[in-house]
Structures are given as structure tokens and as C-alpha cells.
C-alpha positions as CSV (number, residue, x, y, z in Angstrom):
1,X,-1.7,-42.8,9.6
2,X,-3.5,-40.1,11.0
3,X,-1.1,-38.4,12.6
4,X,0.7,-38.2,9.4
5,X,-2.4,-36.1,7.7
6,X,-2.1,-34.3,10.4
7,X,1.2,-33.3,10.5
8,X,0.8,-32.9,6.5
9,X,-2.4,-30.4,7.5
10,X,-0.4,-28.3,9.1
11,X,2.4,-28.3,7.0
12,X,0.6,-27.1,4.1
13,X,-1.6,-24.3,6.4
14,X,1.9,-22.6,7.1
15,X,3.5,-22.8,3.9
16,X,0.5,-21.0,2.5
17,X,0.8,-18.5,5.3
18,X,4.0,-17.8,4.1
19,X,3.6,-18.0,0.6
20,X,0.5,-15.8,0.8
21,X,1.4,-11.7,-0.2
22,X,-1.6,-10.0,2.0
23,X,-0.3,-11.7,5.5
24,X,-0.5,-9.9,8.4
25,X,3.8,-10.3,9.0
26,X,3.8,-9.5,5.6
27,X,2.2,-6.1,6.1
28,X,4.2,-5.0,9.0
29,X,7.2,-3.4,8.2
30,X,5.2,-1.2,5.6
31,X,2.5,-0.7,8.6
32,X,5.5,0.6,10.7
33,X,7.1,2.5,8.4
34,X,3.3,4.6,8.1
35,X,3.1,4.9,11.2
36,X,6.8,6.2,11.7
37,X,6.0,8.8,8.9
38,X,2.7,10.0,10.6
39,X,5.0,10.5,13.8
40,X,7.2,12.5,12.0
41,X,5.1,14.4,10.3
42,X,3.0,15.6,13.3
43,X,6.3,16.4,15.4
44,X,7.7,18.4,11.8
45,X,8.2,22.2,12.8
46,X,5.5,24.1,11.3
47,X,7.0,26.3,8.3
48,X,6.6,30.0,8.6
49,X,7.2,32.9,5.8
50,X,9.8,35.2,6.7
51,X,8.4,38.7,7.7
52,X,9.6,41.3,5.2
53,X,10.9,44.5,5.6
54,X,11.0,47.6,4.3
55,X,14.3,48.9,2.7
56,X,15.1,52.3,1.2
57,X,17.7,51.7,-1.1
58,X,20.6,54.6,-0.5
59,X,24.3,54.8,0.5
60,X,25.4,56.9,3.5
61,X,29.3,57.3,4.5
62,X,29.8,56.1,8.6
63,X,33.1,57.7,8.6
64,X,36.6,55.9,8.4
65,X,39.7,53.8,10.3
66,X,43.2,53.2,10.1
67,X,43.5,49.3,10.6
68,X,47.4,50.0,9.9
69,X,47.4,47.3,7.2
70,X,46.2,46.4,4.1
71,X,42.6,44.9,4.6
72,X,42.4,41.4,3.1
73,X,39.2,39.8,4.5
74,X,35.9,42.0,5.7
75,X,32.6,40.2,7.8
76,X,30.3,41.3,10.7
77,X,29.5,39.0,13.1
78,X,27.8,38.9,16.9
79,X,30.4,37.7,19.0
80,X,29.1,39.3,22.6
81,X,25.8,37.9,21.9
82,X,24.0,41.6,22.3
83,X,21.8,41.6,19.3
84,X,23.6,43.7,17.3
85,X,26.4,42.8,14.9
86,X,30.6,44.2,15.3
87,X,32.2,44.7,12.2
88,X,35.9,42.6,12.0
89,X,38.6,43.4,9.7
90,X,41.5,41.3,8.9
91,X,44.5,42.3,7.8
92,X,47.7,41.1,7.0
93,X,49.0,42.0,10.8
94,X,45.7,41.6,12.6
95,X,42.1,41.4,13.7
96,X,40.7,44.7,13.9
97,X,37.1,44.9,15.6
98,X,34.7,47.8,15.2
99,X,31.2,49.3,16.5
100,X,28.8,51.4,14.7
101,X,28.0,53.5,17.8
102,X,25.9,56.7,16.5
103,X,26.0,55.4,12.9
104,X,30.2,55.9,13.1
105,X,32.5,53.1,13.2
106,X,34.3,52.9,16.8
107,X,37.4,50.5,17.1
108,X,36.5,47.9,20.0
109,X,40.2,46.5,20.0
110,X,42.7,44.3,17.6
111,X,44.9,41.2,18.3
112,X,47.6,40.1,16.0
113,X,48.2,37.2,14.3
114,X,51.8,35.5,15.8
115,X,53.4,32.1,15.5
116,X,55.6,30.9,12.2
117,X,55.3,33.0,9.2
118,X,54.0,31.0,5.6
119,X,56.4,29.7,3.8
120,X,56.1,30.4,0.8
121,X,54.3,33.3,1.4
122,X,52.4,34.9,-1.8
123,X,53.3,38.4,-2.9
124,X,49.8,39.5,-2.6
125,X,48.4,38.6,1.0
126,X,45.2,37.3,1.0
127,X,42.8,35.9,3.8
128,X,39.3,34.9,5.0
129,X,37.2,35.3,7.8
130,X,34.5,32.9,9.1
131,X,31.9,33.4,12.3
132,X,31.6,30.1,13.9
133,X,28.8,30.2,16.9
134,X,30.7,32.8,19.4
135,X,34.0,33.0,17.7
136,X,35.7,34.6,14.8
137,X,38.0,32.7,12.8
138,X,40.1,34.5,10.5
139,X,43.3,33.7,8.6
140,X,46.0,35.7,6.2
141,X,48.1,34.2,3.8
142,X,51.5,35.7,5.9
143,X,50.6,33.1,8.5
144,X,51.1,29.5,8.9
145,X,48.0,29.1,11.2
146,X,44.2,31.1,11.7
147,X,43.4,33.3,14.7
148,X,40.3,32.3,16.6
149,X,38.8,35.7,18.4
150,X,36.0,36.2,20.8
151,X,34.6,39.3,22.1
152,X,33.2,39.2,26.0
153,X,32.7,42.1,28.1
154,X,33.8,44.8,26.2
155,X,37.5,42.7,25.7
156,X,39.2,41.2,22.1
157,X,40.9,38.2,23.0
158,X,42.5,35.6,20.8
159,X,44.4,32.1,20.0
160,X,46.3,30.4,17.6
161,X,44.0,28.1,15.8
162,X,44.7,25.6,13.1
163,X,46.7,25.5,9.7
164,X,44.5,26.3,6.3
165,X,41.8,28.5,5.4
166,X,38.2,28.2,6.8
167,X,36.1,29.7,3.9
168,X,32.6,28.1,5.7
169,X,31.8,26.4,8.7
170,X,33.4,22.7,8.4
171,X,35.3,23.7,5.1
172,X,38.6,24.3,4.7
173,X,40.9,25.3,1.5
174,X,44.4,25.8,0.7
175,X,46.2,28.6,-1.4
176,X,47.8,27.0,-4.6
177,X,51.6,27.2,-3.2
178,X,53.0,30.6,-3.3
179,X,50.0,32.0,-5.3
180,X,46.8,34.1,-3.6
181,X,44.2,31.8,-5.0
182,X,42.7,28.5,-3.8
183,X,42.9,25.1,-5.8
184,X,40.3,24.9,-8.4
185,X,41.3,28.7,-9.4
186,X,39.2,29.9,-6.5
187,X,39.8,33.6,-5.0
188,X,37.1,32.7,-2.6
189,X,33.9,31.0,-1.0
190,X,31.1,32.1,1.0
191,X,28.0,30.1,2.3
192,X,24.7,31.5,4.4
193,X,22.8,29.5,6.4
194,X,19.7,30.7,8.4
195,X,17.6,32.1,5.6
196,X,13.8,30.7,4.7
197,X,12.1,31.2,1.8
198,X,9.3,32.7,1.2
199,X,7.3,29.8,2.4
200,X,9.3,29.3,5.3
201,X,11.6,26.2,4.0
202,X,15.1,26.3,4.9
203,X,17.6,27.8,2.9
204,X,21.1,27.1,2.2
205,X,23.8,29.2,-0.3
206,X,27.0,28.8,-1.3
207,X,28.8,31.5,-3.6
208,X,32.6,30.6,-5.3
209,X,33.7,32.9,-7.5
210,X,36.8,31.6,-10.2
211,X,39.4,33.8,-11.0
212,X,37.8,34.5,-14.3
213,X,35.3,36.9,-12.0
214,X,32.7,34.3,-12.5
215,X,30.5,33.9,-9.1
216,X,28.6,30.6,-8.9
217,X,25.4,30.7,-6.4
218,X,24.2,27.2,-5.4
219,X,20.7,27.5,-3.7
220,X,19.5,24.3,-1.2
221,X,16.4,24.1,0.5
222,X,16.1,21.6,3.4
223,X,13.4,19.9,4.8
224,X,13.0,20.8,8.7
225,X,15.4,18.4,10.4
226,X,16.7,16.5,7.5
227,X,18.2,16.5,4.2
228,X,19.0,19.3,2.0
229,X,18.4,19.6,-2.2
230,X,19.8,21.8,-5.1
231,X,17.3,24.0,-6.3
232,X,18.9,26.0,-8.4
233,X,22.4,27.3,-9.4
234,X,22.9,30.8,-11.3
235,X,26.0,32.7,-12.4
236,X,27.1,36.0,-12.6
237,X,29.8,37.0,-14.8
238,X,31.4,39.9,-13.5
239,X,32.9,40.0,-9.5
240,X,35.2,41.2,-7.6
241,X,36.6,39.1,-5.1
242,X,34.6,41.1,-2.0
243,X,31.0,39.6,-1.9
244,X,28.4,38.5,0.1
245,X,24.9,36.6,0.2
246,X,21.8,37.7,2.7
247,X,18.6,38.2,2.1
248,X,18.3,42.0,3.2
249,X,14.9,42.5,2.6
250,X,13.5,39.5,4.4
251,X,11.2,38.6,1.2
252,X,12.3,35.0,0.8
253,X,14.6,36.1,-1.9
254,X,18.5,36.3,-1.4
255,X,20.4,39.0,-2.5
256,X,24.3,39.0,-3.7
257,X,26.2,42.1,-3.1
258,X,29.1,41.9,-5.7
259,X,31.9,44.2,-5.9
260,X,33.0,45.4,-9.3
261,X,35.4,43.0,-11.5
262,X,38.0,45.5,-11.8
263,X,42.1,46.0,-11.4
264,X,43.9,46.8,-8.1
265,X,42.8,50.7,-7.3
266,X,40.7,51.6,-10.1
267,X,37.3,52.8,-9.7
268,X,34.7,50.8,-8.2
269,X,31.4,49.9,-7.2
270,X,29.2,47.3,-5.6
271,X,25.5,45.7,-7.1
272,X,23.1,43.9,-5.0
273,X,21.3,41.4,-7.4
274,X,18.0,39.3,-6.4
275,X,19.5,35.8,-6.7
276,X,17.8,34.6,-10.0
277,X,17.6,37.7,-11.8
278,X,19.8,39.4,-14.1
279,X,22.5,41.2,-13.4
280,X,21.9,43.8,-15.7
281,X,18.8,44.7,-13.1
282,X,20.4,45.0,-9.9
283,X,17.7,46.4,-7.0
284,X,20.9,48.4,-6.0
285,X,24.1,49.7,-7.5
286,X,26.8,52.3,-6.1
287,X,30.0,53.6,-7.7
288,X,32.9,54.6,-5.6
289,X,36.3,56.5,-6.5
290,X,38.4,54.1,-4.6
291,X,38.4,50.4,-4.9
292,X,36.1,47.8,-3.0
293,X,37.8,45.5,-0.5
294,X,35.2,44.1,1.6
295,X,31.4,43.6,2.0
296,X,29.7,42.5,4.6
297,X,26.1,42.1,6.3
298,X,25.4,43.8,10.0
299,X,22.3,42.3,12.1
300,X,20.6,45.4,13.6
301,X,18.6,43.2,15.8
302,X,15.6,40.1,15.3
303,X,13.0,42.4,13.9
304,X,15.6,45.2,12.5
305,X,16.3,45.2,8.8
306,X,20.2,44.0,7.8
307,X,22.8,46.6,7.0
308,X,25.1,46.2,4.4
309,X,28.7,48.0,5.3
310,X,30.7,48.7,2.1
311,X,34.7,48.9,2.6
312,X,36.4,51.4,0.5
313,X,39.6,52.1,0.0
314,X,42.3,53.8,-2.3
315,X,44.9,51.3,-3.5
316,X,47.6,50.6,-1.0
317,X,45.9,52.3,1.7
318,X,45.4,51.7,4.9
319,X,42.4,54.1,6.1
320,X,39.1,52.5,4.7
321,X,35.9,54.5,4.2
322,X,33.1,52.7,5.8
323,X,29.7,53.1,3.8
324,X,26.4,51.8,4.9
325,X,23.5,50.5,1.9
326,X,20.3,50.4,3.3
């Protein structure tokens, strides 16, 4: 009989261990989890501003090139890991790679695109170009597959890469068939990755512009290490299809340089727009007698203010004016 109490006794002590809410077992996974969190935190990266600098806003002509072709895509990239950005222009024949040696532009080499030809090919050839680490990767629309070109001692080399467009590291887009735009009347993407703001967090940008000239800028910051967030999206009404996203002035604030929203060799010009103000208010804007085919943004160096290199050119041409905003 009083081993039965007993048993009873004990039976009753554990059921209201278990049925209490304060436990100690009850308390540990949310003990853990605090503790994991104070790990984390103390290991965090510490976030620091970006170091701005100063930029005279004013346009100055490099010079000019033949790249034998019509240009259809336009970027600057490191490839030889120097420091200092090449320019690269695509066109519808092949990769053309240029220096700014002495403020001129100096062609470093070109390799052409080969392999089977697009079928159907759109009358207007169109392509993009993408920096991926060390390589280039650039595609036109008269070609069924990309060329993938790196840049080591001095020497261009290249190799057939995949089928589609790469419009941003990972992303890939195909033309509607036998048209120059992507699906989703896109002409084009662009995405920047690399900035802070101006407290230091992590930035991340993607531009589309819609064949209506409408250019979409999607703004993310990231926490260090993890996830990134929307926060904010802004549109401006009025692009051509060359543009491109930095933040020039190293204030936390990205620019947009836009070309203008204008027919096939009219008159042009570019703006460079503070992402999030109006467009009306550019910090920048140039005019130009021939039309804009390409923008992009040279590093000068990791304490050197970015360039931006303006390609110009009359309709149908095949010599562009190279023009430097900074």
C-alpha cells in the first residue's frame, strides 16, 4: 500500500514538472536561441559610412575608336585585377577592350564572337555585357551563345559560353523571338552590388527599364551576412536604353546615369539623378549631337573617385566619341 503512494507521489511530481510553463526544459530552447543571437551579434561586422568624395561635375572628350561595328552593349570592368577599371565594348562582331592611358582611350585587343548564328535573328542587334569576378561575359543578339573574356598579362582571350543573355550575375533573360527586347517588354536590366549607405548597411539595386522608357530602381539593404529588404522603389519616366547605377560620389546615395529617351540618331544627352529625387533636378546633365549608346562606370582606384565614360555616336556609325563626366 505504500508503495503505491509512492509510485502515485511521484507520478504527480512529474506531471506537474511538465505541466508547469516556468520549467527549466521549458526555458531552454528560448535560453539558446539568446544566446545564439548574442553570438551573432558580437561576431556582426561593424558597419562603416562610406568616405565621400569630392566631384566637379563637367564633361571632357578622351578622344575616339573604330570598334568596326555597331556598339550594342557598353561596361567597364577590372579584369587584370590592377586597380584600375578597362573599358569593353560589344558589338555585333566582337569584344572590343580599351585603356584610358593619358586620359585617351587605347584599344588593349578584341576577340569575336563565333559558333552558330541566332536563328531568328532580330533586325536590330542588340546585346549585354556582365562582369562576373575576373571575367566578362557578354552576348549579341546575332549569336546563339555568350563570349566569356578575361584579360591577363596584357592578353584578350576568350570562350564560347552558354545560350541566353546574362543581364546580372545569376540572371538570365531571353529576347522575345525575332524581336530586340526581352520578355516582360524589357530592353534591359542592370543591378549593383557593393554600395553602402550612408550608415554603412549593404546596398543592393536593380534598374529595368520597359520599352515605354520607363526605368524602375529597386533599392535593398542587407544586413551583414544575411538577408536582404526592399527599401524603396522609384521610377523615372524618360530613358534610353544605355544606363547605369553607382554611387559616384561615395555619399551613401546612388546615382542613375540615364541616357535620353529619344529615336535612333537624334540628338542626345545623358542626366545623372540622385536615386530618390526628381528627375527634373538632375546633379548632372549633358547634351550631345550624336546619339547615346552606352554608359558605364570606371574604378580609378579604392580611394579614387568613379568615372563615368559616355559613348557617343552618330547613327549607324562605327567610330564612338568617348566622353568622361566627373
Amino acid at each position: 500500500m505504500l508503495r503505491a503512494a509512492g509510485v502515485v507521489a511521484v507520478l504527480c511530481t512529474v506531471a506537474t514538472a511538465t505541466a508547469a510553463p516556468d520549467d527549466y526544459l521549458s526555458r531552454v530552447p528560448a535560453l539558446v536561441q539568446k544566446r545564439l543571437d548574442e553570438m551573432s551579434a558580437a561576431r556582426a561586422p561593424k558597419l562603416t559610412p562610406p568616405t565621400p568624395v569630392a566631384v566637379t561635375w563637367k564633361a571632357i572628350r578622351t578622344g575616339s575608336i573604330d570598334v568596326g561595328a555597331p556598339l550594342v552593349a557598353f561596361t567597364a570592368g577590372d579584369l587584370d585585377g590592377d586597380g584600375k577599371s578597362e573599358l569593353y565594348a560589344v558589338t555585333s562582331r566582337e569584344v572590343v577592350a580599351i585603356a584610358l592611358k593619358a586620359g585617351k582611350p587605347t584599344e588593349l585587343g578584341r576577340v569575336a564572337f563565333g559558333g552558330e548564328r541566332a536563328v531568328p535573328a532580330p533586325r536590330d542587334v542588340v546585346g549585354t555585357v556582365v562582369v562576373e569576378g575576373s571575367e566578362l561575359v557578354a552576348a549579341a543578339s546575332a549569336w546563339a551563345k555568350e563570349l566569356r573574356v578575361t584579360l591577363a598579362k596584357g592578353k584578350l582571350a576568350a570562350q564560347q559560353g552558354g545560350a541566353g543573355f546574362l543581364v546580372c550575375p545569376g540572371e538570365r533573360m531571353q529576347l522575345v523571338p525575332g524581336r530586340n527586347y526581352f520578355a516582360g517588354d524589357l530592353h534591359g536590366v542592370r543591378c549593383q552590388s557593393g554600395l553602402l549607405d550612408r550608415a554603412g548597411v549593404p546596398l543592393e539595386l536593380r534598374a529595368q527599364l520597359a520599352l515605354t522608357g520607363k526605368l524602375a530602381v529597386e533599392v535593398k539593404k542587407c544586413a551583414p551576412g544575411g538577408a536582404c529588404q526592399t527599401a524603396g522603389t522609384y521610377e523615372y519616366g524618360h530613358s534610353g536604353t544605355a544606363f547605369e547605377i553607382s554611387d559616384v560620389d561615395r555619399n551613401g546615395t546612388p546615382e542613375v546615369i540615364i541616357s535620353g529617351y529619344v529615336a535612333p540618331g537624334d540628338p542626345d544627352g545623358v542626366k545623372v539623378i540622385a536615386v530618390g529625387s526628381d528627375e527634373k533636378k538632375p546633379l548632372f546633365r549633358k547634351n550631345f549631337n550624336g546619339g547615346v549608346v552606352g554608359v558605364a562606370v570606371a574604378q580609378n582606384g579604392p580611394t579614387a573617385a568613379p568615372t563615368i565614360i559616355v559613348a557617343v555616336r552618330l547613327a549607324g556609325a562605327t567610330r564612338v566619341d568617348l566622353w568622361r563626366l566627373d
